[in-house]
C-alpha positions as CSV (number, residue, x, y, z in Angstrom):
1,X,182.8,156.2,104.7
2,X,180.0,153.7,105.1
3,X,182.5,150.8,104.5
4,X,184.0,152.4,107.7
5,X,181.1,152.9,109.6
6,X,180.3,148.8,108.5
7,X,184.2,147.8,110.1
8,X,182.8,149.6,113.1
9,X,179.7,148.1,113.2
10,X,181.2,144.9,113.1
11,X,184.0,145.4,115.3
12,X,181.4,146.4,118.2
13,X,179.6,143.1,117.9
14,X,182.9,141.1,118.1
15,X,184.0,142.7,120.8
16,X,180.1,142.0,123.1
17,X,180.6,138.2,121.7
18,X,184.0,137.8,122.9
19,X,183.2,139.9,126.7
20,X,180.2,137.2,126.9
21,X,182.0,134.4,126.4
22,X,183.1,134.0,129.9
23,X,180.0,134.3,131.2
24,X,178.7,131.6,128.7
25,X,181.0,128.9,130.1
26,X,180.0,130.6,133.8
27,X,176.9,129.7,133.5
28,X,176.8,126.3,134.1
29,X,180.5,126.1,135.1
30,X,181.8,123.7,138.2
31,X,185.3,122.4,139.0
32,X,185.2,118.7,138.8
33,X,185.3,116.6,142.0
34,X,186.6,113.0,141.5
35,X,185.3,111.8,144.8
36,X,182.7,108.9,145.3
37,X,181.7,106.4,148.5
38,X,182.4,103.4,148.1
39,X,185.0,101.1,146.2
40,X,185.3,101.0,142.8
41,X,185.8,98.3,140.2
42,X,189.1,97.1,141.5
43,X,191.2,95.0,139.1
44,X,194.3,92.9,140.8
45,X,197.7,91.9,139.3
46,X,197.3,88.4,137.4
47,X,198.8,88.6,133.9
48,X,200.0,92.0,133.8
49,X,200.5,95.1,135.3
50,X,198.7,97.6,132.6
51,X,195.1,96.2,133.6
52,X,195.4,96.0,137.4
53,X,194.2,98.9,139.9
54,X,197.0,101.4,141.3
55,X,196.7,103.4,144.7
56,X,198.6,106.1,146.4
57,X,199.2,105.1,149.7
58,X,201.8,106.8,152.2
59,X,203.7,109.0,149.5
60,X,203.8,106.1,147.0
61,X,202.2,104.3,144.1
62,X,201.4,100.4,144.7
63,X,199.8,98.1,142.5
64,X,196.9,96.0,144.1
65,X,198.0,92.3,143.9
66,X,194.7,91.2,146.2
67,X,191.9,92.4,147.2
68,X,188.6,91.2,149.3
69,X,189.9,87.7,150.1
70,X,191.3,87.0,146.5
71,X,194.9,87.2,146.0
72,X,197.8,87.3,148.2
73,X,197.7,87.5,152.4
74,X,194.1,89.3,151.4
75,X,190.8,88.5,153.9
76,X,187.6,90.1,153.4
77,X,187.9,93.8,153.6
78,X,191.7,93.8,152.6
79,X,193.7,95.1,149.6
80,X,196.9,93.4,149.3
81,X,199.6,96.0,147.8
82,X,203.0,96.1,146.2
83,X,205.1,99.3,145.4
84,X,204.9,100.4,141.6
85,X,209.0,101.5,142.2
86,X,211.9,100.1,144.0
87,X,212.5,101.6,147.7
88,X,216.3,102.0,147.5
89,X,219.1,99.2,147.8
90,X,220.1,97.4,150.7
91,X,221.9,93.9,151.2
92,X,219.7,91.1,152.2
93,X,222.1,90.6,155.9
94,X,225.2,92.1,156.6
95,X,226.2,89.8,159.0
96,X,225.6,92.3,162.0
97,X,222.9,90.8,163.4
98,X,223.4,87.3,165.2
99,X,219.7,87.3,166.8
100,X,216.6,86.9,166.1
101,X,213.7,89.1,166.9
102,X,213.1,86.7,170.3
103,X,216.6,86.7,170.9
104,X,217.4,83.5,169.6
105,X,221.0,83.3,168.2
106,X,220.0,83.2,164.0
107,X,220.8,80.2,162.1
108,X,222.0,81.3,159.3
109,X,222.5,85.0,157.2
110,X,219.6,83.6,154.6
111,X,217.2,83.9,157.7
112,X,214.8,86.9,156.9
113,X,214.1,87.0,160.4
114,X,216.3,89.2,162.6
115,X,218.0,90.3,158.5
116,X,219.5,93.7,157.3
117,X,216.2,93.8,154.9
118,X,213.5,93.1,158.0
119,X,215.7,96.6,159.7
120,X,215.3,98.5,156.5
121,X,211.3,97.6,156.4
122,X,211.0,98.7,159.6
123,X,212.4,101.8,159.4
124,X,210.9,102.3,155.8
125,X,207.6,102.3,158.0
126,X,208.6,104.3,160.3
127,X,208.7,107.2,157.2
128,X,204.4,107.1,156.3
129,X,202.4,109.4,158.2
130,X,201.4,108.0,161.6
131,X,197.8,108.0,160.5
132,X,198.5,106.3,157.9
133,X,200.1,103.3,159.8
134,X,197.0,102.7,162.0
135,X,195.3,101.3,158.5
136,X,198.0,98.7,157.9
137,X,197.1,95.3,158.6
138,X,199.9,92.9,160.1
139,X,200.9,89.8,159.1
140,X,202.3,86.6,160.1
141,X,205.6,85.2,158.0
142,X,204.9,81.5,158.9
143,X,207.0,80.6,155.9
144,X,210.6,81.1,157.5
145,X,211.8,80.2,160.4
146,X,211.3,81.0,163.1
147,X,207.8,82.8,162.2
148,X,208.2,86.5,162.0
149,X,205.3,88.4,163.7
150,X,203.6,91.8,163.5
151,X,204.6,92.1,160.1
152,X,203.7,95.7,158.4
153,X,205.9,95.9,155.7
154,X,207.1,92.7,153.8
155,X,209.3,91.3,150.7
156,X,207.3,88.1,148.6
157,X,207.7,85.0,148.9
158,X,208.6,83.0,146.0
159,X,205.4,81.2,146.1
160,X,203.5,84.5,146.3
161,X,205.3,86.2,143.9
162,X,204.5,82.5,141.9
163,X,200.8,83.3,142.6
164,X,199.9,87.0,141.2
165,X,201.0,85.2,137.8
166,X,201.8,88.7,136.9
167,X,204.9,91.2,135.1
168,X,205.6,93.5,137.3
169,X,208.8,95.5,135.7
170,X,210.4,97.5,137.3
171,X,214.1,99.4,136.5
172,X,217.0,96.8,138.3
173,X,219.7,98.9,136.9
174,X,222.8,98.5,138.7
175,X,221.6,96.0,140.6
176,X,220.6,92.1,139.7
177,X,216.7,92.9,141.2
178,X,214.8,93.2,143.8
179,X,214.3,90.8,147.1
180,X,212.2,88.1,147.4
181,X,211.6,86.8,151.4
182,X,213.1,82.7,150.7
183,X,216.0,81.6,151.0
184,X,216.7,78.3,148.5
185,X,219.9,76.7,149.1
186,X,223.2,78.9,149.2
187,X,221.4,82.4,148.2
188,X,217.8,84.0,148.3
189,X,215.4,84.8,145.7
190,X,215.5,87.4,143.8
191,X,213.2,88.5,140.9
192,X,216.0,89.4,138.1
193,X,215.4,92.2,135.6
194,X,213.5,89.8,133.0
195,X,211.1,89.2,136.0
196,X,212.7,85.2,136.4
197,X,213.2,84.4,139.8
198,X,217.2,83.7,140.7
199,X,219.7,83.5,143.5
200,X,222.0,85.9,144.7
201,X,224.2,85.7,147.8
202,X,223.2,87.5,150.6
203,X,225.6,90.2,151.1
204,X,224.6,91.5,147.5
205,X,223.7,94.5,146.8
206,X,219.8,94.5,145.4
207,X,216.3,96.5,145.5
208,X,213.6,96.6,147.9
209,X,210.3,96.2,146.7
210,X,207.9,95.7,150.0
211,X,203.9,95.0,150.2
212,X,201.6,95.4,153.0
213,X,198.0,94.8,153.7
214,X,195.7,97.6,153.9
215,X,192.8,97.3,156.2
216,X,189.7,99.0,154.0
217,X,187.0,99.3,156.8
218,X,188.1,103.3,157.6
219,X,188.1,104.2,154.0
220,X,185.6,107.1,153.8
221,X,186.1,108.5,150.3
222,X,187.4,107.1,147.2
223,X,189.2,109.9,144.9
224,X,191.4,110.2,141.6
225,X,195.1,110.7,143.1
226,X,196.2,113.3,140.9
227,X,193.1,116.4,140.7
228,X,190.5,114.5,142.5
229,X,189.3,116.9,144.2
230,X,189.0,120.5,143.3
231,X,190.9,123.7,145.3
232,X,187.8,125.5,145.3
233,X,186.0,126.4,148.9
234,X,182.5,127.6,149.0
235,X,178.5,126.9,149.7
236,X,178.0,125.5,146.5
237,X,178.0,122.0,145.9
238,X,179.4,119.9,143.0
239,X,178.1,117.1,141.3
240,X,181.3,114.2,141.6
241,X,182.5,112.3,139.1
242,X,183.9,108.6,139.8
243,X,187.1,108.0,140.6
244,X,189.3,107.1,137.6
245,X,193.0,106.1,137.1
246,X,195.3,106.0,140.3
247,X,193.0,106.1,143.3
248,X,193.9,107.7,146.8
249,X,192.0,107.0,150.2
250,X,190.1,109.4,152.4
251,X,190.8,107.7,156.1
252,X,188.7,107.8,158.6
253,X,190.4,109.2,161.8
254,X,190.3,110.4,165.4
255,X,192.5,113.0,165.1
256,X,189.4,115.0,163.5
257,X,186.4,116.3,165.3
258,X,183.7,118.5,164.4
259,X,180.2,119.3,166.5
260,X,177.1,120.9,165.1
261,X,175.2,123.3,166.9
262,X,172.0,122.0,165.6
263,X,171.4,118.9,163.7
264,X,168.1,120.3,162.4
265,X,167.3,123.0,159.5
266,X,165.0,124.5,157.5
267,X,165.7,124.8,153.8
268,X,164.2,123.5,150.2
269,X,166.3,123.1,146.8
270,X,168.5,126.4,146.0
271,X,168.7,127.5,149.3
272,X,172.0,128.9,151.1
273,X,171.1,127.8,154.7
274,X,174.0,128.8,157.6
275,X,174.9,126.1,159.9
276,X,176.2,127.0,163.1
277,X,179.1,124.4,164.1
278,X,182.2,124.3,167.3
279,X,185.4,121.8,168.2
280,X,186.3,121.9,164.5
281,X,190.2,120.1,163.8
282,X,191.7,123.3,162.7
283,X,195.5,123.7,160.7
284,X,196.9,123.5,157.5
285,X,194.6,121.9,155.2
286,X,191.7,121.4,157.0
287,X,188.2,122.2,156.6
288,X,184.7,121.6,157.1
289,X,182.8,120.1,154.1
290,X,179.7,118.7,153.2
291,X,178.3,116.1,151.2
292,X,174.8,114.9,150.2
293,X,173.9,111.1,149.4
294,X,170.7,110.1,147.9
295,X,168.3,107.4,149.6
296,X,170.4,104.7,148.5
297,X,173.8,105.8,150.0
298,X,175.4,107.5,146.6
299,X,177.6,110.6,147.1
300,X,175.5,112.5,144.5
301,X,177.4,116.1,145.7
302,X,180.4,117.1,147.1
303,X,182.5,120.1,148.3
304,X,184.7,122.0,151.0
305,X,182.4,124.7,152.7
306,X,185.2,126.8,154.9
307,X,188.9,126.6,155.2
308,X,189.8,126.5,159.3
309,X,193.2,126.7,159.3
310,X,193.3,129.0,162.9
311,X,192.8,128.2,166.2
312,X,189.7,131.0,166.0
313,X,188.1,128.8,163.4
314,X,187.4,125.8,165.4
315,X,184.1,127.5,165.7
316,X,181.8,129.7,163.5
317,X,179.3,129.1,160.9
318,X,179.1,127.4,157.0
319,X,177.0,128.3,154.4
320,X,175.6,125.4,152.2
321,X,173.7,125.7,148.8
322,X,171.0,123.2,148.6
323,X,170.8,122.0,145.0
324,X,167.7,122.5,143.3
325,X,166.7,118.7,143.0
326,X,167.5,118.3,146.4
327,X,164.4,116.6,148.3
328,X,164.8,116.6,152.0
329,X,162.8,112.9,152.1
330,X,165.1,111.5,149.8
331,X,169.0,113.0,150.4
332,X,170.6,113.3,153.5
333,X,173.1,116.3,153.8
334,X,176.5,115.7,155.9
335,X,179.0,117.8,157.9
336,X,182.6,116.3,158.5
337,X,186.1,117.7,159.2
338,X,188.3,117.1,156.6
339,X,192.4,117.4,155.7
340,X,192.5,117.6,152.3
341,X,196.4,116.9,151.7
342,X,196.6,117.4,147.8
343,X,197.6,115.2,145.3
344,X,199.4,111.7,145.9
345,X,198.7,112.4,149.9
346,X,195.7,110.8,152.1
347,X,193.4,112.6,153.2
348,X,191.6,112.4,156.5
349,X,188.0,113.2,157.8
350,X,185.9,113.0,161.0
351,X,182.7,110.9,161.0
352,X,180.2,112.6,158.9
353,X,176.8,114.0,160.6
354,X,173.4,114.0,159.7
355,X,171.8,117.4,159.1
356,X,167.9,117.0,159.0
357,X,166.3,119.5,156.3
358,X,163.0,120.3,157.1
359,X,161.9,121.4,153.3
360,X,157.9,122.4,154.6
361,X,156.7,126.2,155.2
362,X,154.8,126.4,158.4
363,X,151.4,127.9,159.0
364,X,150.4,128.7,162.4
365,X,146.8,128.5,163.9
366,X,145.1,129.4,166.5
367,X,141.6,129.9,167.3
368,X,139.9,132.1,170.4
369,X,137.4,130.8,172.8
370,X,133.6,130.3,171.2
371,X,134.6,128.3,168.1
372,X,137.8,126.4,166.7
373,X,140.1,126.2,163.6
374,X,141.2,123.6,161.7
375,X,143.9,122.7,161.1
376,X,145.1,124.5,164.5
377,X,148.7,124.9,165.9
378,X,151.0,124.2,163.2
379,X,151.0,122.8,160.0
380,X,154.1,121.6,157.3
381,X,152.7,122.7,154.0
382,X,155.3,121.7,151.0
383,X,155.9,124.9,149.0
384,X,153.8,125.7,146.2
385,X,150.6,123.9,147.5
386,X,147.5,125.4,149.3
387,X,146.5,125.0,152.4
388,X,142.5,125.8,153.7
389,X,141.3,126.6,157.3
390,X,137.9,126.0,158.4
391,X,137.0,128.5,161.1
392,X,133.6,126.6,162.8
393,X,132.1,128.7,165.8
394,X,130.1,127.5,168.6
395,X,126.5,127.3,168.2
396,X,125.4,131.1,169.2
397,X,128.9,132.3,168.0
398,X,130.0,133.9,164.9
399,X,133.4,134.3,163.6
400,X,134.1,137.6,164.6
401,X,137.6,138.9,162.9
402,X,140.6,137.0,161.1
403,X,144.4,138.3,161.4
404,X,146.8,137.0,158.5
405,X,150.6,137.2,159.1
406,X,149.0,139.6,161.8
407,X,147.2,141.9,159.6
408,X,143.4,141.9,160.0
409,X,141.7,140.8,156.9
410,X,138.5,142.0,154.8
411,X,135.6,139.2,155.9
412,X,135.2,139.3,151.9
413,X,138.5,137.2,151.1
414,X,136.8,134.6,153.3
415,X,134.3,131.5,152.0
416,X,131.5,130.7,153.2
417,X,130.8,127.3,154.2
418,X,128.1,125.5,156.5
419,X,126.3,127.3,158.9
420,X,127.9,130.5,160.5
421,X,131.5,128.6,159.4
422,X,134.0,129.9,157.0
423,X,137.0,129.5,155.5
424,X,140.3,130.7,154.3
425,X,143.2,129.2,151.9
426,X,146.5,129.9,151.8
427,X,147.6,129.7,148.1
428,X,150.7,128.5,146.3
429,X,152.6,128.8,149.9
430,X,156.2,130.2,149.3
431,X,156.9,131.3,152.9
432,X,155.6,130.6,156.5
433,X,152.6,132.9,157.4
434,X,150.3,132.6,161.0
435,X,146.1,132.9,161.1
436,X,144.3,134.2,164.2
437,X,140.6,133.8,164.5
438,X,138.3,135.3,167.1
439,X,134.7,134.4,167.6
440,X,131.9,136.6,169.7
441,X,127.9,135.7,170.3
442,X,125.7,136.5,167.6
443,X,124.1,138.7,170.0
444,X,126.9,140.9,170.8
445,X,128.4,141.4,167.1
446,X,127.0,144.2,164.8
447,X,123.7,142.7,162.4
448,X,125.6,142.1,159.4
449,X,127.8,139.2,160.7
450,X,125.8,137.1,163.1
451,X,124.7,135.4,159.8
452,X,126.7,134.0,157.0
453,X,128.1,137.6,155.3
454,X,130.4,138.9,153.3
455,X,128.8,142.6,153.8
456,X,131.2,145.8,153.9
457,X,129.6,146.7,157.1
458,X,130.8,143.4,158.2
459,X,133.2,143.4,161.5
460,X,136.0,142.9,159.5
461,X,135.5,145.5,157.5
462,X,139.3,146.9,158.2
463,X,142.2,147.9,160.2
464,X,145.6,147.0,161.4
465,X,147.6,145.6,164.4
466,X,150.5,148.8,165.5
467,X,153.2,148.1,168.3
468,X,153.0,149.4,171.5
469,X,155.5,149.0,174.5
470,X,156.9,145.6,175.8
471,X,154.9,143.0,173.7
472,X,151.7,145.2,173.3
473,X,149.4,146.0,170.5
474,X,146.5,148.4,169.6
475,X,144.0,148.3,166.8
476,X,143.2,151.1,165.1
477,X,139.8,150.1,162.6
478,X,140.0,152.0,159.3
479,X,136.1,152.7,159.5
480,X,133.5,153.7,162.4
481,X,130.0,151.4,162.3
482,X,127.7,152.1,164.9
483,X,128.2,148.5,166.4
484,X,131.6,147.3,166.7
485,X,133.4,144.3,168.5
486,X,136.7,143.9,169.0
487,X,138.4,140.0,170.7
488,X,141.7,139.4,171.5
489,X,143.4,136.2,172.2
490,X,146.3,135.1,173.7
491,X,149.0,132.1,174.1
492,X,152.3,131.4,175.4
493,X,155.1,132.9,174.0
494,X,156.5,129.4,173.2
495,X,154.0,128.8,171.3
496,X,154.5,131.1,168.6
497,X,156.2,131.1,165.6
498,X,159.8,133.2,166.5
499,X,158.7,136.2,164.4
500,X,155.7,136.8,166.1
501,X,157.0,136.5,170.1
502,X,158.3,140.1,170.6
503,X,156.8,143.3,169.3
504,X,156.4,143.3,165.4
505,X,153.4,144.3,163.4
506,X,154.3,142.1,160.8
507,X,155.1,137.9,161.0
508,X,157.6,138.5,158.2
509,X,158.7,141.7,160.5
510,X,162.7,141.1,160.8
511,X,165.5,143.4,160.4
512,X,166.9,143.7,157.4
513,X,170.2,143.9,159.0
514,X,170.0,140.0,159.9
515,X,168.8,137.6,162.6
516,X,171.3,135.9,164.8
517,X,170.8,132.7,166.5
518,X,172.8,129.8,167.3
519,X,173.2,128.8,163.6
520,X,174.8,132.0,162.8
521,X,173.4,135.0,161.0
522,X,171.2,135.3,157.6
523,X,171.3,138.7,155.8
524,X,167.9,138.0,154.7
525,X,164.6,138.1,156.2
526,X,163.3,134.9,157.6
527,X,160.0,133.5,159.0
528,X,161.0,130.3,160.0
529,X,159.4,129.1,163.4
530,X,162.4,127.9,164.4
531,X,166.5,129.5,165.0
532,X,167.5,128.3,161.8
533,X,168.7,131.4,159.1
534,X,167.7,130.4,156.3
535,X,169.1,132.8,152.8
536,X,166.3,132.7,150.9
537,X,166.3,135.1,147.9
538,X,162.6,134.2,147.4
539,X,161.7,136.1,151.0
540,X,164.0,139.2,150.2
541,X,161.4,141.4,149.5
542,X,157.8,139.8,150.1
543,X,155.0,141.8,151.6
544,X,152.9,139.6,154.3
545,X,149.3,140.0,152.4
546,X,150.2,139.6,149.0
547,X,149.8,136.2,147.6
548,X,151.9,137.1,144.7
549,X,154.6,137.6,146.7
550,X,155.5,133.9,147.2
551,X,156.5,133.4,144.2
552,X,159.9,132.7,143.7
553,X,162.9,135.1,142.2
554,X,165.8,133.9,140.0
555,X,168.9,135.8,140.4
556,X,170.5,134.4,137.7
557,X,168.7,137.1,135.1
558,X,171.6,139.2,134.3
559,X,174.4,135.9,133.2
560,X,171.5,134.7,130.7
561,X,170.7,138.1,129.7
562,X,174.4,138.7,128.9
563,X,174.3,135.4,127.0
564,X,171.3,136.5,125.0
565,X,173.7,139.5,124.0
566,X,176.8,137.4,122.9
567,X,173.8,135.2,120.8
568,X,172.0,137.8,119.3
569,X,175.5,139.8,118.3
570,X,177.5,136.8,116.4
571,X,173.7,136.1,114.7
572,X,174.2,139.7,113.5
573,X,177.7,139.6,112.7
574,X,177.2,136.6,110.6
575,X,174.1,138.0,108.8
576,X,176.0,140.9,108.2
577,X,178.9,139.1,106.8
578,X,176.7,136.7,104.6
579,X,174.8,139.8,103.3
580,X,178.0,141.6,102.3
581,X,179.4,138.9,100.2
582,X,176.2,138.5,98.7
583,X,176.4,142.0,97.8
584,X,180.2,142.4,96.5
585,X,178.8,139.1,94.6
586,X,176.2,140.7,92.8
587,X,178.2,144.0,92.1
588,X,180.6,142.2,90.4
């Protein structure tokens, strides 16, 4: 029986260690993004094919043969390519053709210009994505005669085949290879199936095998062609990894347009902040993403936000994750619209734009008539670090009472300082909080605070702020002295922090139901002074007096508590099992 109860015993465990092993690889799980800004090492064809760089480019796989003004027909900001396979058959003239492209009568069949081959390049073009054409450089042939122009698509030369002193093999069966451009004697080149260049007649039968010149100044991202970039769509934010083996090109383009609604936020590192944006490029495969590059231009994360693939989605709002190192005066985070084609397809994005992250809390001040506060209106205060006011009255004046996030405080959490002045600090700031100081004459307040005190019978001995109609307030004190003053101030509405403009009793006072401003709508509470929403699980559930309620939360408790369980089971499984043996060991 207790051999049974044991197999139970053991079975349980196995069965928690194998539920939490999921969440042990969730944990810290992201899908890999291949992406980077910015061109790679890029190796070009000179002795053989296996060490130079490969692209996708307009459905196909090229080898680069030049690249940056090095190689063939390449200037700066060029890559020279050639196509890894044959594009079909064709004869180099049929004979059809007596003109050239000016209308010249052609000299001969072994003229490329005005030839069967030049037709079959063009229409060859004519088969890439029309995006993709705007990024192909022409060229000038001024090695035939008579010169062919506005050259997008071309067959070597002998001399330039000569040049990438490279193998390039590629399969010539049925056919005797693939076309060169020059014509030497009675036949034109051709580049055989042992890679020697040869002659074959004209009206042969052999492969095409073009290169073209791709201009490099609208590349926006660099990614691996096959898996380069994830299928997954959401706030978070991956880490990329550099582009490896076959490379595709993510092109800069006008057919993709995205606005922001405000190109200012407020957010620090693990934040989801919304982002209200309009005139998105909406379809199949489009999206708004985001990406984040540290101060000295690196693409240090990367993802797709929202998929927009209806009309209705040209506008709405995105939710972005701030990573936890991010520091607002270091990375920049950027919006674009992008078509993410899959693999061996370009992709195509809109002109990133700069999102300014303001990472501060703000604390506003303000300070009544007969004295001042300092530091007054309002103050940026990185989170975690304190932040002291100095309340200073006039000379006859005495600081009278203090509101905190609108809530009157005791005149015993205040410090003394010189004269009749006090003080009051903000510690370890986790969310944006206001201070309100009124002064009165010494004369006029009760005994006990027209001097430096911190008595209970002190003005400020209690009572709160309640909402009336319109924007009103009353104040109701908590105790009855004999002598009691009460001062009000007041300011614009504009200048107020947002949370404290309409009738609330509370600054962090917002419904729990959301906000909703022009960025979109948070379904947490927020105090920021501006219309930003900011998702801040630290602000889900803080009370407006309590400086222990800016600390921060991590929701991430019940994963590592489920991982503690899958730990602590197979430690007890193994135990178990290393105890039995020891035991059937010693009965034996």
């Amino acid at each position: 029986m207790k051999y049974k109860i044991k197999k139970i015993i053991i079975l349980t465990f196995a069965i928690c260690f194998l539920a939490a092993i999921p969440v042990l690889f969730s944990v810290t799980a992201k899908a890999a993004e291949y992406v980077q800004l910015g061109m790679p090492v890029i190796s070009i064809m000179e002795r053989d094919h296996a060490t130079c760089t490969s692209v996708e480019f307009g459905g196909r796989e090229w080898y680069v043969i030049a690249y940056n003004g090095d190689g063939v027909a390449s200037d700066k900001g060029t890559m020279t390519l050639l196509t890894k396979e044959t594009q079909g058959t064709t004869v180099f003239d049929d004979g059809q053709n007596l003109y050239y492209n000016d209308g010249k009568p052609r000299a001969s069949n072994l003229d490329y210009n005005g030839s069967t081959l030049q037709s079959r390049l063009i229409k060859l073009l004519n088969s890439f994505d029309s995006r993709e054409k705007e990024f192909i450089k022409s060229r000038t042939l001024d090695d035939i005669y008579p010169k062919a122009v506005n050259q997008y698509l071309w067959p070597l030369s002998e001399m330039e085949y000569i040049n990438i002193h490279g193998v390039i093999p590629v399969d010539t069966t049925g056919c005797a290879g693939w076309w060169l451009r020059s014509e030497v004697g009675w036949g034109v080149d051709i580049i055989d199936y042992i890679n020697t260049i040869n002659l074959d007649k004209y009206s042969n039968v052999n492969y095409i095998r073009p290169a073209c010149i791709l201009d490099l100044s609208s590349i926006f991202l660099i990614s691996s062609d096959a898996g380069g970039k994830s299928n997954t769509t959401g706030a978070k934010l991956s880490e990329p990894v550099p582009a490896a083996g076959t490379l595709k090109f993510t092109f800069l383009n006008p057919t993709q347009h995205l606005s922001l609604k405000t190109n200012s936020i407020s957010g620090w590192g693990g934040d989801t902040v919304s982002i209200g944006y309009s005139g998105a490029t909406t379809g199949a495969n489009q999206y708004v993403s985001a990406m984040i590059m540290d101060e000295n231009g690196k693409l240090i994360y990367y993802g797709r936000l929202k998929s927009v693939p209806n009309a209705a989605d040209s506008e709405g709002t995105v939710q972005v994750t701030l990573p936890l190192d991010f520091d607002s005066s270091r990375d920049k985070l950027k919006l674009f619209s992008e078509q993410v084609n899959g693999d061996h397809l370009s992709d195509f994005a809109s002109s990133a734009i700069t999102v300014s992250v303001d990472s501060h809390y703000k604390i506003f001040a303000v300070a009544g008539s007969g004295g001042s506060i300092s530091p007054s209106d309002s103050t940026a205060v990185k989170p975690g670090e304190n932040q002291t006011y100095t309340l200073t009255p006039d000379q006859n004046y005495a600081v009278a009472e203090v509101f905190v996030d609108d809530i009157l405080i005791d005149d015993s959490v205040l410090a003394s300082g010189d004269g009749n002045s006090k003080s009051y600090t903000f510690s370890e700031v986790g969310k944006n909080h206001s201070i309100i100081a009124t002064f009165a004459k010494q004369n006029d307040l009760p005994g006990a605070t027209r001097t430096n005190s911190s008595s209970s019978d002190s003005a400020s001995s209690g009572g709160v702020l309640t909402s009336g109609d319109g924007n009103s307030k009353s104040y109701t004190s908590s105790e009855a002295p004999e002598n009691r003053s009460i001062i009000t101030t007041f300011a614009k509405q504009s200048d107020l922090p947002q949370t404290i403009r309409t009738n609330a009793s509370s600054f962090d006072d917002v419904s729990s139901e959301g906000v909703t401003s022009s960025l979109g709508t948070s379904s947490k509470s927020s105090s920021s002074f501006d219309d930003t929403s900011v998702s801040r699980n630290t602000l889900s559930s803080q009370a407006p007096s309590s400086a222990a309620s800016d600390s921060k939360t991590d929701d991430s408790s019940t994963p590592i508590f489920l991982t503690w369980i899958a730990v602590i089971s197979s430690a007890a499984v193994l135990l178990f099992l290393i105890f039995r043996k020891r035991h059937l060991h010693i009965n034996r």
